[in-house]
KOLTORLUM-509432 format. One line per field, with one value per residue (C-alpha): chain; x, y, z; residue number from 1. Coordinates in pm, 1 decimal. Layout:
cadena	c(A, ...) .
px	c(X, ...) .
py	c(Y, ...) .
pz	c(Z, ...) .
num	c(NUM, ...) .
***
This chain:
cadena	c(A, A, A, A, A, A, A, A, A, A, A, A, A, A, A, A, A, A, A, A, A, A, A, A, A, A, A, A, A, A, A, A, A, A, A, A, A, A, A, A, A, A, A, A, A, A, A, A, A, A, A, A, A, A, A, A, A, A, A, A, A, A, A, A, A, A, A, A, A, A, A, A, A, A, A, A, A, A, A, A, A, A, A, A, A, A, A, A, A, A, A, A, A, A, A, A, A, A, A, A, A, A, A, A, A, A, A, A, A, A, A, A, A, A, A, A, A, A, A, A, A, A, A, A, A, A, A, A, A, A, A, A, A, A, A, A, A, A, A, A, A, A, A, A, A, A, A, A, A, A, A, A, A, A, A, A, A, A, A, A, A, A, A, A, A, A, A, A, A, A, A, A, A, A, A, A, A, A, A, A, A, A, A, A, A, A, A, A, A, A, A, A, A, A, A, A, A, A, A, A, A, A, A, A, A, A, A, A, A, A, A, A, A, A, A, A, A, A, A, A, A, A, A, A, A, A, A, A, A, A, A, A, A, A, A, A, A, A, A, A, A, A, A, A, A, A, A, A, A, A, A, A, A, A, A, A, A, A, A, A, A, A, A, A, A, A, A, A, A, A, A, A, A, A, A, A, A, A, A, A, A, A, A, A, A, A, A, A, A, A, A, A, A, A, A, A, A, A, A, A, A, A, A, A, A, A, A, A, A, A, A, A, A, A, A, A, A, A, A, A, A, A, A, A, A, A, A, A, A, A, A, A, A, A, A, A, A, A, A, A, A, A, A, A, A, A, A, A, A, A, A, A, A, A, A, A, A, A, A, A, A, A, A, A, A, A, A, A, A, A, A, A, A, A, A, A, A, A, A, A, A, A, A, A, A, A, A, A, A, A, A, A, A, A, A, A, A, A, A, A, A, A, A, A, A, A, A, A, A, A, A, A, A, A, A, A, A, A, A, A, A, A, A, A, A, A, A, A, A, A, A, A, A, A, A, A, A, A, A, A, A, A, A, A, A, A, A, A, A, A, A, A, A, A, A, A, A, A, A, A, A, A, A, A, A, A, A, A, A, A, A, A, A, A, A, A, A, A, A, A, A) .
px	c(2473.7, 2662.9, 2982.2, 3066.9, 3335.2, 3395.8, 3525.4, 3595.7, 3959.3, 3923.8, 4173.7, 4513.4, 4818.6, 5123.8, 5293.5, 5635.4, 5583.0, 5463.9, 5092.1, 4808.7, 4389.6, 4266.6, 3928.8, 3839.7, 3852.1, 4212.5, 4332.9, 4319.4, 4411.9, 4684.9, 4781.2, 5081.2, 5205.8, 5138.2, 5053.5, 4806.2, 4832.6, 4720.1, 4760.9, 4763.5, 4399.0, 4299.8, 4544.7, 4409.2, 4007.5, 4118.2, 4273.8, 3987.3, 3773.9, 3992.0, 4059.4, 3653.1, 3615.0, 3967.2, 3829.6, 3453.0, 3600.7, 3916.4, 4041.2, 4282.7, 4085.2, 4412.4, 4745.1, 4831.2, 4614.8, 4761.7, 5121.1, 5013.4, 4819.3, 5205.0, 5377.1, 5184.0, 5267.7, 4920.9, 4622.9, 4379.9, 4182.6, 3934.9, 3759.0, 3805.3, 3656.1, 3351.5, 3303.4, 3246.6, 3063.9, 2808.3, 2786.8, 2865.7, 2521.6, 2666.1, 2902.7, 2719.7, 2804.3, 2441.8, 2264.2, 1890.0, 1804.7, 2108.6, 2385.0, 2731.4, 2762.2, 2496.4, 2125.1, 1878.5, 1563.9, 1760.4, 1553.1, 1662.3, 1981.7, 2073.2, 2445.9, 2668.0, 2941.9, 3206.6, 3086.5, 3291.7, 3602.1, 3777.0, 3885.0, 3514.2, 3505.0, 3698.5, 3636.2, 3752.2, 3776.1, 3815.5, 4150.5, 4287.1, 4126.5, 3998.2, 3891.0, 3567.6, 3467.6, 3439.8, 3122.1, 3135.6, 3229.5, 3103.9, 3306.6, 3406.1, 3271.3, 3617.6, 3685.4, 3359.8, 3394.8, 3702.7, 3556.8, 3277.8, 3465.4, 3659.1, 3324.9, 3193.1, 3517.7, 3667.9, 3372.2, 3306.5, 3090.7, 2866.6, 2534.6, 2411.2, 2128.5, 1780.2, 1607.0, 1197.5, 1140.9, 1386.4, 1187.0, 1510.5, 1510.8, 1433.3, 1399.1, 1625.6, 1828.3, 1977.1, 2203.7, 2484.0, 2601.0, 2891.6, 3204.7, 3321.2, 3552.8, 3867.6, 3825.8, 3717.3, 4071.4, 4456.2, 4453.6, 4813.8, 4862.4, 5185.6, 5342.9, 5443.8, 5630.8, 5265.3, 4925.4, 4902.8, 5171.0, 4969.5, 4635.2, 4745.9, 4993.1, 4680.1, 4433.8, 4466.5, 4316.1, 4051.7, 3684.8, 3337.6, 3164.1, 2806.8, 2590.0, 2887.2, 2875.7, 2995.3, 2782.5, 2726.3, 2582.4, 2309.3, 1990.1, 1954.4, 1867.2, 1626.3, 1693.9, 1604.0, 1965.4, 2007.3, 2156.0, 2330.1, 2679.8, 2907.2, 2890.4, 3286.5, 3540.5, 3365.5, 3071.5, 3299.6, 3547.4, 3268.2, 3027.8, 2771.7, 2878.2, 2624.9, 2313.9, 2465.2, 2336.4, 2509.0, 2268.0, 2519.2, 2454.9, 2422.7, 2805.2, 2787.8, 2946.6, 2837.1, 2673.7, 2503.2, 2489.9, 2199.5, 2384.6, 2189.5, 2288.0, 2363.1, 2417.6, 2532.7, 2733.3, 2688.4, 3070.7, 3250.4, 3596.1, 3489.7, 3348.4, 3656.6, 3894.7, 3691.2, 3678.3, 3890.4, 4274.7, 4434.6, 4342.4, 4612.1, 4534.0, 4674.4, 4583.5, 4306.7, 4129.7, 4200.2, 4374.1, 4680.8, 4930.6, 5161.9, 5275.8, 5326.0, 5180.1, 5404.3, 5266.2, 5619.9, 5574.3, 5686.1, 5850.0, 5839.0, 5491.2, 5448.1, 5721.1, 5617.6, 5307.6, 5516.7, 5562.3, 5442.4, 5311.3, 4905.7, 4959.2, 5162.4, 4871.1, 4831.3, 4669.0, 4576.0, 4780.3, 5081.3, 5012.8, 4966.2, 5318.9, 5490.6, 5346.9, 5402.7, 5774.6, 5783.1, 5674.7, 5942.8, 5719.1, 5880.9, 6283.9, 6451.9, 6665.0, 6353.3, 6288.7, 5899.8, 5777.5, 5419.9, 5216.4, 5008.2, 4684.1, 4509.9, 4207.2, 4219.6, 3916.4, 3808.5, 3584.9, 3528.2, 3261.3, 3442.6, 3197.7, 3514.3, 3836.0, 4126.7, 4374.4, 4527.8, 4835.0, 5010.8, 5325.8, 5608.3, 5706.0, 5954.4, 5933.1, 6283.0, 6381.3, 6144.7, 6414.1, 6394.8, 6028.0, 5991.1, 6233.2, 6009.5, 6338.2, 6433.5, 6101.4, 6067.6, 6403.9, 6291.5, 5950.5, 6159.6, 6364.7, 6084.3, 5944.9, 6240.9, 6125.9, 5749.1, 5967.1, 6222.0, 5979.1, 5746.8, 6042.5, 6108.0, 5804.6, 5781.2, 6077.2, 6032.6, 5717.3, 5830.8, 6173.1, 6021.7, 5685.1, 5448.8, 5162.4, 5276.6, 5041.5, 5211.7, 5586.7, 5453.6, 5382.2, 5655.9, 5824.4, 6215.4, 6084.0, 5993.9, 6267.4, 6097.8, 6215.6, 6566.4, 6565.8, 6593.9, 6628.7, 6766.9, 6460.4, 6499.6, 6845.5, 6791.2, 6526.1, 6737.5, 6979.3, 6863.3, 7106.5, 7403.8, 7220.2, 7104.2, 7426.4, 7402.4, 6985.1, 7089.4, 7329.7, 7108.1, 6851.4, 7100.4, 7255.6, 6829.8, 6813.2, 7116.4, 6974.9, 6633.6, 6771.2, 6977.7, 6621.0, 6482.8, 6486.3, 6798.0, 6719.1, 7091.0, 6917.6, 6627.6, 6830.8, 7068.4, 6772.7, 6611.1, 6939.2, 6972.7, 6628.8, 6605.1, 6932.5, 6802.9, 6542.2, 6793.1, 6956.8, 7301.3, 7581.1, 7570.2, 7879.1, 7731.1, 7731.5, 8000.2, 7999.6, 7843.5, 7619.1) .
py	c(-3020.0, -3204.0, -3149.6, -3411.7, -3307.5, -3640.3, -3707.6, -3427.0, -3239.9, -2925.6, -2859.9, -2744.7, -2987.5, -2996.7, -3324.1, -3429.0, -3322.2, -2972.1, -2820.2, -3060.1, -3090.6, -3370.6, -3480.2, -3457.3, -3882.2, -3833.1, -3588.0, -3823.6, -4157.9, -3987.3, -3766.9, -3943.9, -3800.4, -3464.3, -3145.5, -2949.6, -2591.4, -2226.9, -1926.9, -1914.3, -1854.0, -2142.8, -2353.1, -2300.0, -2359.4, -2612.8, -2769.2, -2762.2, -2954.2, -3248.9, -3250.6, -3264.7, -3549.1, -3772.1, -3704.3, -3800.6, -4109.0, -4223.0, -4056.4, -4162.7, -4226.2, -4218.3, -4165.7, -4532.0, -4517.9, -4208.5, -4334.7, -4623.0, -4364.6, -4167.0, -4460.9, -4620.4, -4513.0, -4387.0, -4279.8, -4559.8, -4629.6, -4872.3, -4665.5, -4343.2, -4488.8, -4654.8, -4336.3, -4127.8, -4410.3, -4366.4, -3987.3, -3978.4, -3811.8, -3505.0, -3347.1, -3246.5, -2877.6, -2831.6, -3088.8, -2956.6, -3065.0, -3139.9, -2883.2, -2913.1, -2662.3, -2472.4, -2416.3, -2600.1, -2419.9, -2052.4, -2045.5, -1668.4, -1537.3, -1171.6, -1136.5, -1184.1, -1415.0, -1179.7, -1193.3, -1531.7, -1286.7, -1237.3, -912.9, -823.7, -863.2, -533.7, -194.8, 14.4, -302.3, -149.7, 86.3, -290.0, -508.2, -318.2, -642.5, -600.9, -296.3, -514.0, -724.7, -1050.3, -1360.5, -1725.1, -1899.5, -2214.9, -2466.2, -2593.2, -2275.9, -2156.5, -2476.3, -2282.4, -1992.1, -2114.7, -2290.7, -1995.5, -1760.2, -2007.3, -2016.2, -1647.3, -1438.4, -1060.2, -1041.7, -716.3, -642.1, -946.2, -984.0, -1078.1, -1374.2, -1305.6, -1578.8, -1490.0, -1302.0, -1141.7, -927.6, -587.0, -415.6, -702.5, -669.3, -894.9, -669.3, -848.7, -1107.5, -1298.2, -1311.7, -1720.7, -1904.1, -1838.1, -1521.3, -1459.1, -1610.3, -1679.9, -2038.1, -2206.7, -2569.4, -2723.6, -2808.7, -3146.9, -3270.6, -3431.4, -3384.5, -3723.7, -3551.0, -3241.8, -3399.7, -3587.8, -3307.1, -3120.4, -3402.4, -3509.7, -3808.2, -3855.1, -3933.7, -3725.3, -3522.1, -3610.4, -3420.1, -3332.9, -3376.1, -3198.0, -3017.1, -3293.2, -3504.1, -3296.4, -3212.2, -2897.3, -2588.7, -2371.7, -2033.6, -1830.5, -1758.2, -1960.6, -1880.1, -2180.4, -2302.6, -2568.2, -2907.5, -2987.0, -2947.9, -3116.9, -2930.0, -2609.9, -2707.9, -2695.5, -2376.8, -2253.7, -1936.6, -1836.9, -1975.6, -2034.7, -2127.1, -2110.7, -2062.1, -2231.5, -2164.7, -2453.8, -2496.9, -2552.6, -2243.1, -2007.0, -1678.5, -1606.9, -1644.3, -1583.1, -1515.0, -1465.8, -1482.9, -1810.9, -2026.7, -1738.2, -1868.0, -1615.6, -1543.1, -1689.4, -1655.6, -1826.0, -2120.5, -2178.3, -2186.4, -2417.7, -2653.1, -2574.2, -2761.9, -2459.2, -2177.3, -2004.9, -1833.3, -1540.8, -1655.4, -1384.7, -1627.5, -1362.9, -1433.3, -1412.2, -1150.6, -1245.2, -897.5, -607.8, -243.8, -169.6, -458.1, -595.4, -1003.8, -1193.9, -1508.4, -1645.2, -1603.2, -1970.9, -2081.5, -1880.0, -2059.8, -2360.0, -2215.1, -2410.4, -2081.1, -2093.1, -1738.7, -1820.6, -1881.9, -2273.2, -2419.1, -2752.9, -2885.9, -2759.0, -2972.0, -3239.2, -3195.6, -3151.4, -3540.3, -3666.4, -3538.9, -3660.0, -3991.0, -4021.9, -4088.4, -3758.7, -3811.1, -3573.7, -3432.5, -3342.3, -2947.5, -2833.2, -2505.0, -2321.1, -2143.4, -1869.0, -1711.7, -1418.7, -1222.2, -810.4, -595.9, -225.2, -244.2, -389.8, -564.0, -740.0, -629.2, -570.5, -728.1, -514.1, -798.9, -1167.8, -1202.8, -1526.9, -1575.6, -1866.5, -1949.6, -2208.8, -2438.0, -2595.3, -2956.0, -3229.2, -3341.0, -3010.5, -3001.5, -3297.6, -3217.3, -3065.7, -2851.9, -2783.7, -2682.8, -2388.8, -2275.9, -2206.4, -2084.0, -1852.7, -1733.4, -1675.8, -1447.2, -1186.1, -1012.0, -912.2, -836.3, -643.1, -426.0, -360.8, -179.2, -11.4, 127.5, 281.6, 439.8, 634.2, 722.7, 910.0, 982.8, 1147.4, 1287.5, 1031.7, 845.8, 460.5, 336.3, 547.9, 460.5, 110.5, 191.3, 343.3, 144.4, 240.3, 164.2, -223.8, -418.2, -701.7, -501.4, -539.9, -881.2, -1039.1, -1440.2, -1360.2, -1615.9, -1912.1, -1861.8, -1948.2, -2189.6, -2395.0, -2459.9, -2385.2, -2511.2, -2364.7, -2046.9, -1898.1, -1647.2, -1515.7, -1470.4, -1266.3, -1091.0, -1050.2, -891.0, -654.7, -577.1, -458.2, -237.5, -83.1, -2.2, 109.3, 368.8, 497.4, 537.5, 762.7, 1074.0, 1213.9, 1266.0, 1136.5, 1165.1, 940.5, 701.5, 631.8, 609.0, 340.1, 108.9, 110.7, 48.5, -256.3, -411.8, -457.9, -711.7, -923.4, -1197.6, -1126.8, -1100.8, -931.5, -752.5, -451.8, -416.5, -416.5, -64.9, -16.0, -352.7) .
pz	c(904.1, 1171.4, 1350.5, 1600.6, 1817.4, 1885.5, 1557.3, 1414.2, 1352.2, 1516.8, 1822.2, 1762.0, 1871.8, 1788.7, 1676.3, 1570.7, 1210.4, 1299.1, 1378.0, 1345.0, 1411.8, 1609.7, 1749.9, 2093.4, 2096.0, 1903.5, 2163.6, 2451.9, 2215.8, 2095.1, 2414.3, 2478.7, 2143.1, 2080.5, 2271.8, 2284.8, 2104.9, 2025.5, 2224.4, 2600.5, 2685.4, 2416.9, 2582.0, 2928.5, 2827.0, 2613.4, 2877.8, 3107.3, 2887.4, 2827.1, 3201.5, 3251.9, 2982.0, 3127.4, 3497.1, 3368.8, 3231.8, 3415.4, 3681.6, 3885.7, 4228.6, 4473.7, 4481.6, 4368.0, 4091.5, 3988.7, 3954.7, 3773.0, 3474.3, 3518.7, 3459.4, 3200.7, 2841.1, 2740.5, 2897.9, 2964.6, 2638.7, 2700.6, 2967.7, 2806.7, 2462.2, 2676.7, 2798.3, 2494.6, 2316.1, 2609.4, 2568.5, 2173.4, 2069.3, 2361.9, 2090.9, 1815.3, 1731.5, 1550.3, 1710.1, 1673.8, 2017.2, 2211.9, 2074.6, 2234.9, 2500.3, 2433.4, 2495.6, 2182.3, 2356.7, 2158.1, 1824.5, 1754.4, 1692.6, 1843.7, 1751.5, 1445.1, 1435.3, 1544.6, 1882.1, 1920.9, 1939.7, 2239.1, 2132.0, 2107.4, 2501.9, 2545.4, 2555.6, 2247.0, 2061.9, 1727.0, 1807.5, 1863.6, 1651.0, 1326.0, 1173.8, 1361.5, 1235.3, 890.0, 799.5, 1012.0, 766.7, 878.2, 1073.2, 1007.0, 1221.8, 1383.2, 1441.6, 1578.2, 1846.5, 2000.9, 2023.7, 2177.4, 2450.0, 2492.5, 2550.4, 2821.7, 2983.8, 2948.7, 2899.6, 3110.0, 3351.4, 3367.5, 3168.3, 2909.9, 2665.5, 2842.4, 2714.7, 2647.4, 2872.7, 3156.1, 3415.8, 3545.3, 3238.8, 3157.5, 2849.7, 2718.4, 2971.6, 3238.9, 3491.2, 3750.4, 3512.2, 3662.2, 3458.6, 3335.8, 3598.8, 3387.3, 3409.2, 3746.3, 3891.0, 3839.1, 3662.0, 3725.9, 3485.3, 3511.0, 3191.4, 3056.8, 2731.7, 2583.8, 2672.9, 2869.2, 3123.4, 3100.9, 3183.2, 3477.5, 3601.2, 3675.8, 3709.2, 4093.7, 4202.1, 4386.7, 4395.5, 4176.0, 4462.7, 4433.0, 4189.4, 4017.1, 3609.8, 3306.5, 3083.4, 2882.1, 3142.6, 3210.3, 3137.5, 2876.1, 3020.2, 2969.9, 2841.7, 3190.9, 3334.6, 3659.6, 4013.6, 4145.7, 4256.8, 4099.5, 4263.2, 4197.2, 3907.0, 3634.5, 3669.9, 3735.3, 3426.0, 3185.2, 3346.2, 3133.9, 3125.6, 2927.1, 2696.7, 2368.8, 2016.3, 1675.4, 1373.4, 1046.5, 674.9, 451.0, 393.0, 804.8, 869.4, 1136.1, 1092.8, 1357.5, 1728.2, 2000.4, 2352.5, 2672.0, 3061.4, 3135.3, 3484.3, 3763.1, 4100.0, 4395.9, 4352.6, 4095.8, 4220.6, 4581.3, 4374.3, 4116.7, 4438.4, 4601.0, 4299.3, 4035.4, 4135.6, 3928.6, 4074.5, 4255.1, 4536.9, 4795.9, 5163.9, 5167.5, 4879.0, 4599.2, 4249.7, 4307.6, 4136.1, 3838.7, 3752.2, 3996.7, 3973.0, 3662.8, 3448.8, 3507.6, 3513.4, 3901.8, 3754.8, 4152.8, 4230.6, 4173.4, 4400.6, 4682.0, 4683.2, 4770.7, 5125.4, 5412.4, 5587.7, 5599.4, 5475.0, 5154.3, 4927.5, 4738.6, 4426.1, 4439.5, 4102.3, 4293.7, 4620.1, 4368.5, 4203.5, 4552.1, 4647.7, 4336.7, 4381.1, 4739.0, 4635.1, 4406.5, 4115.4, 3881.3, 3833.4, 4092.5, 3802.7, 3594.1, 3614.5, 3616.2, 3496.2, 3520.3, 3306.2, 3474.3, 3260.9, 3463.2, 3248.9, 3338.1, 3336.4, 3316.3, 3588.1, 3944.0, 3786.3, 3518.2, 3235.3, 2954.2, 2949.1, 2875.3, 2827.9, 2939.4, 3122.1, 3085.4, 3281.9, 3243.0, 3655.2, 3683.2, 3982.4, 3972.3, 4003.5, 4125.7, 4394.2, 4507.1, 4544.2, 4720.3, 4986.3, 5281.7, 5370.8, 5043.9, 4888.4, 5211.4, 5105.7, 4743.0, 4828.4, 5102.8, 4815.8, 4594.3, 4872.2, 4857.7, 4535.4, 4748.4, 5040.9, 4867.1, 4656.7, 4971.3, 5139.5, 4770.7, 4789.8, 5148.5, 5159.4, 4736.9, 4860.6, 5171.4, 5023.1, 4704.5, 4864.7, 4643.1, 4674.9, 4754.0, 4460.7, 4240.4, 4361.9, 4297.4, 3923.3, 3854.1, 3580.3, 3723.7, 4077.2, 3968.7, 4150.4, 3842.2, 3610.3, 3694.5, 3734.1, 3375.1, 3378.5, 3709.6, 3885.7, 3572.7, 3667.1, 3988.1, 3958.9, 3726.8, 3989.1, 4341.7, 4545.9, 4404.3, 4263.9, 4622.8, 4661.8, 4286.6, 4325.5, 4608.2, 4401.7, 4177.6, 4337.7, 4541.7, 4172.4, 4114.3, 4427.9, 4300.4, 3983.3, 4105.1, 4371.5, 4040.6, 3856.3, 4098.3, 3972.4, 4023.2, 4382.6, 4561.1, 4906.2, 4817.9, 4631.4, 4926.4, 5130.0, 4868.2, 4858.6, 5247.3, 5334.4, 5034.4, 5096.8, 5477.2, 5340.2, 5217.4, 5375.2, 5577.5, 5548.2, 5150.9, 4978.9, 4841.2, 4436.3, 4226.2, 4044.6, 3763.6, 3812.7) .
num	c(1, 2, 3, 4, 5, 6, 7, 8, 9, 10, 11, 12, 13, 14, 15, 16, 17, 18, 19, 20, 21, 22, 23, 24, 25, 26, 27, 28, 29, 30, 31, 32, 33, 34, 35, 36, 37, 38, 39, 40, 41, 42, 43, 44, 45, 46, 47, 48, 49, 50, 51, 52, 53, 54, 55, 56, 57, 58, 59, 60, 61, 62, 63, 64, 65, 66, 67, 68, 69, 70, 71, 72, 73, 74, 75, 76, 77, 78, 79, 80, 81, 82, 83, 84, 85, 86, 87, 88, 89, 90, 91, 92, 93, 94, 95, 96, 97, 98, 99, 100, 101, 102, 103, 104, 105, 106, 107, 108, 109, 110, 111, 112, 113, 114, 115, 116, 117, 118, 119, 120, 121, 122, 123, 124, 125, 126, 127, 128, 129, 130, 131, 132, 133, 134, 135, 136, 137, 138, 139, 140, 141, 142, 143, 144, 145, 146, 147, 148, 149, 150, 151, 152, 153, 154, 155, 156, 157, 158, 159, 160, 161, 162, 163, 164, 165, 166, 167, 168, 169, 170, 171, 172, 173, 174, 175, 176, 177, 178, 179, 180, 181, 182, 183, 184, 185, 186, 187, 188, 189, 190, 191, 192, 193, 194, 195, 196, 197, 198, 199, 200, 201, 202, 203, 204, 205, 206, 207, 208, 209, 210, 211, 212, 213, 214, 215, 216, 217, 218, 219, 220, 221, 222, 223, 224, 225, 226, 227, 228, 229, 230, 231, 232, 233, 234, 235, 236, 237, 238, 239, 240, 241, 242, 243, 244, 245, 246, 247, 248, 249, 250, 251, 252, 253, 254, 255, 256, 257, 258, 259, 260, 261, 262, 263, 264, 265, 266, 267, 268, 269, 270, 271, 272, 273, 274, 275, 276, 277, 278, 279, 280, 281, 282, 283, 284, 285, 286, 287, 288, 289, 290, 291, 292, 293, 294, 295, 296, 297, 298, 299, 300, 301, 302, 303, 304, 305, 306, 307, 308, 309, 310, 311, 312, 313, 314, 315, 316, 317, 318, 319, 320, 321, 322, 323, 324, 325, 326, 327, 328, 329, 330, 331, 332, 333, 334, 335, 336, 337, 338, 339, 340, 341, 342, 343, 344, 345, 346, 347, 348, 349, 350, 351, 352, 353, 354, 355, 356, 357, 358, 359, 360, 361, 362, 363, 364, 365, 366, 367, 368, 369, 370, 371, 372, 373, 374, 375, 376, 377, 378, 379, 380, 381, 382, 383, 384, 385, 386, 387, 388, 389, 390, 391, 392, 393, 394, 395, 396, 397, 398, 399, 400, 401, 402, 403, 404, 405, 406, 407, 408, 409, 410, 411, 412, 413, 414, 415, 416, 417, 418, 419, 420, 421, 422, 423, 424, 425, 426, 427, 428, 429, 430, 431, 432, 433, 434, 435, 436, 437, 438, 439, 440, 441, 442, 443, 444, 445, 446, 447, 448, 449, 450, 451, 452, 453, 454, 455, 456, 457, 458, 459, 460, 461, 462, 463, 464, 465, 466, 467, 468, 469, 470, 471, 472, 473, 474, 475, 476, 477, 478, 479, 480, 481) .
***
């Protein structure tokens, strides 16, 4: 039984009545009315593909050509709708020989339906998701088309079922499996009132690399896993993470699922920063952080990447903003915010994942960000928390005789912790809010030295040594704050 993704309702937006389903053709049509839903990591592989299929059709090949797409009230239809016509028989869900993301050559399934479920990634699964120690039902087929977008885009890394005819594998067995390229970095999407902003708010122009294609322009692979590197973001944007194929019962619902090893980049993190636009980056080339030692969320790691130091970090979608701000195109009134998505795992090897952090970063105003001057003022701002809580750290762990790494965990040690809406505060207003986000964080140092454990020596030496790595002059605290 068919499912054309095409034409189908099966991804969540949200419209101005309320939640909705809309085809993949719908989605961009209607883009400039309705945005795109479901939880975080949906939203970010969901994302991804829409990006691949606008930037396979129409994107914007310069900076010109980009303002006019901003500008215009919709997202270019005609090429868009040439485009899928062209590439229609791609986007079958059960097509017998070219099935949507997946490889046709699987004739056997290995796995039940539950193993769709991102909470079937983890380790002890069941203590968090009890569901799974029920009998798998079939899923329906809209449903089963998320989750398989979200397995090629989130899936561990670590030890995968061995196809009989992949000559990597043993006993059924294929060992060094790279984890998916969501969750092998930090992604960073800017956020926009509809999905057209969206798409084009992380789209930036420019030009295909050669070789580069989407999933659905290629050839279908064979069911060997394969070592090669991405040839640019639409290739990259829809990896084949691994060799898929859903097995449906005659209601079109799926039961069962083979999953093998699938494509495998040397590194996958090295790759997605060199083509995906949203990964953000430290300047080492490692995801960057969005929550510090205590699992307490960083609010400004976004901004600080705004710094024009080569050892502040980037992501490409925020370059992107910043000369779209510059150029005047975004209203200098209009306040920008970004939503960070970062998968954890239980090993160096990234064979379970134990959770995904999403993080709301505000940016500030768009007049702000395209003001060279300005922008390094925010991004400096951004940068006391990291300098701040470095000093915290030091001095508890000499004052109190502890290991740094477990000052840095300690929950009443996070200067983040202390700090509620004190950054979207700030962000909101960054030109007038500079003296209270200095408050603020002073106010923070005050009430970390009073969490340290009673210890009046170390506490004095806690506030000193923090309040020296903020900017001068500073009245100290009021009391009690």
């Amino acid at each position: 039984m068919p499912f054309d993704l095409l034409e189908r309702r099966w991804l969540p937006v949200v419209t101005r009545d309320g939640p909705d389903r809309v085809s993949l053709r719908g989605a961009l049509e209607r883009a400039h009315e309705v945005g795109l839903a479901g939880r975080p990591e949906d939203h970010a592989a969901l994302l991804r593909l829409l990006l691949a299929l606008y930037a396979s059709a129409a994107r914007p090949a310069d900076a010109g050509e980009w303002d006019a797409a901003w500008r215009s009230p919709a997202l270019d239809a005609g090429r868009i709708g040439a485009y899928l016509d062209d590439h229609a028989d791609r986007f079958d869900l059960f097509s017998p020989t070219r099935p949507f993301w997946q490889c046709a050559a699987l004739s056997e399934p290995n796995r039940e339906a539950d193993v769709l479920e991102v909470a079937s990634w983890g380790s002890g699964t069941a203590q968090f998701a009890s569901h799974l120690l029920l009998p798998p039902q079939p899923m329906a087929p809209r449903d089963a088309a998320l989750a398989l977008v979200l397995l090629q885009s989130w899936h561990p890394g670590g030890i995968q079922s061995g196809h009989r005819d992949d000559p990597a594998s043993r006993a059924g067995k294929v060992y060094g499996g790279k984890a998916s390229p969501l969750s092998s970095i930090t992604h960073l999407r800017v956020t926009g009132r509809t999905l057209k902003d969206e798409i084009l708010l992380n789209c930036p122009p420019g030009q295909r690399s050669p070789g580069d294609r989407p999933v659905w322009e290629r050839e279908a692979p064979a069911p060997p896993m394969l070592a090669r590197e991405p040839e640019g973001p639409l290739d990259l944007w829809t990896w084949p993470t691994r060799r898929v194929r859903l097995f449906s019962d005659e209601d079109g619902h799926v039961t069962d699922v083979a999953v093998h090893d699938g494509d495998r980049p040397a590194d996958p993190g090295a790759a997605a920063v060199r083509w995906d636009p949203g990964a953000a980056v430290t300047a080492r080339g490692t995801r960057l952080a969005i929550t510090d030692a205590g699992h307490q969320p960083l609010p400004w790691a976004a901004a600080r990447l705004l710094a024009p130091e080569p050892d502040s970090g980037g992501c490409a979608v925020l370059e992107h903003l910043v000369a779209a701000a510059e150029r005047g195109v975004l209203p200098p009134p209009s306040t920008w915010e970004a939503v960070m998505v970062r998968a954890e795992h239980t090993t160096a090897h990234r064979a379970a994942l134990s959770g995904i952090v999403t993080l709301h970063a505000p940016l500030g105003p768009a007049g702000v960000l395209g003001d060279p001057a300005r922008r390094a003022a925010l991004a400096e701002y951004a940068g006391l928390p990291w300098a701040v809580q470095r000093q915290i750290t030091r001095t508890a762990s000499a004052a109190l005789g502890i290991l740094s790494a477990i000052a840095a965990a300690r929950p009443g040690l996070s200067l983040a912790a202390h700090l509620p809406y004190a950054w979207e505060r700030f962000a909101a207003n960054p030109g007038e809010g500079a003296e209270d986000w200095v408050r603020a964080l002073a106010g923070a140092v005050d009430r970390v030295a009073d969490s340290s454990g009673g210890d009046l020596m170390a506490a004095a030496r806690i506030r000193t040594d923090a309040l020296l790595a903020l900017p001068a002059p500073l009245d100290p605290p009021e009391e009690g704050h």
